[in-house]
C-alpha positions in Angstrom: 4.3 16.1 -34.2 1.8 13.9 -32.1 2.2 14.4 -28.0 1.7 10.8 -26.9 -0.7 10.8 -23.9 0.2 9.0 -20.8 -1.3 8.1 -18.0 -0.2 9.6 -14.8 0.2 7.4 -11.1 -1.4 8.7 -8.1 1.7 9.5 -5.8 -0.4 8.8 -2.7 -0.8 5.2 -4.0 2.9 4.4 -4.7 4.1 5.5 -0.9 1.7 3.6 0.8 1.5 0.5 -0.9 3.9 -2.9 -1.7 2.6 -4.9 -4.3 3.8 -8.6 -3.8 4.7 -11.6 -6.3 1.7 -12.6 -6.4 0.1 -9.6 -6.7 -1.3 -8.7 -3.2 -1.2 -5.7 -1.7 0.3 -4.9 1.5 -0.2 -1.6 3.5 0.8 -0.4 6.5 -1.2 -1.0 10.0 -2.5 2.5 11.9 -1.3 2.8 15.2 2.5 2.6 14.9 4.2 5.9 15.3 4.3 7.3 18.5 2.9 6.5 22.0 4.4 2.7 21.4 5.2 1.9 25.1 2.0 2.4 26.2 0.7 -0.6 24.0 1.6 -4.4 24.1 4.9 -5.8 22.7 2.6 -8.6 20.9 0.2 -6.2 19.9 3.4 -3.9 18.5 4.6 -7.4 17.0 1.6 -9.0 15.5 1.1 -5.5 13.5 4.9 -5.3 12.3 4.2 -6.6 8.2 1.3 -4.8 7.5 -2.2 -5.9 6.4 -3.0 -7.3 3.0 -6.2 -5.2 1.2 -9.3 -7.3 0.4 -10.0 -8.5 -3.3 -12.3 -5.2 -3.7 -9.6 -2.7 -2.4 -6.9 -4.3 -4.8 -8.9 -3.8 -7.8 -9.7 -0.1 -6.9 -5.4 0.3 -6.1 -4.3 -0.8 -9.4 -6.9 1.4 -11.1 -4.5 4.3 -9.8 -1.4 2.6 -10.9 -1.9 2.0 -14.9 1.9 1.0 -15.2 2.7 -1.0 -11.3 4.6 -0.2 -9.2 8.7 0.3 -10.5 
């Protein structure tokens, strides 16, 4: 009997990322897990949706997901 091969997800990739509709890629912002009162509450705010990668980034993301994101 033939194994099929599969390709395997990076686990790193699928915690850290959200892929939109339209295929952008969300991550979370640095700076948001402790020490919060010492920093602005639009600072805190403005940082609360996460960043969007650039074009280059996205391409190198999906390389690690060969099925998306379920």
């Amino acid at each position: 009997m033939l194994n099929k091969m599969t390709l395997k997800t990076r686990s790193w990739v699928k915690k850290r990322v959200k892929i939109t509709g339209t295929w952008k890629i969300k991550v979370q912002k640095a700076g948001k897990r402790h020490l919060l009162m010492n920093k602005a509450k639009r600072s805190k705010k403005k940082d609360q949706y996460g960043e969007t990668l650039s074009q280059s980034e996205v391409k190198r993301v999906l390389r690690q997901l060969p099925y998306g994101i379920k």
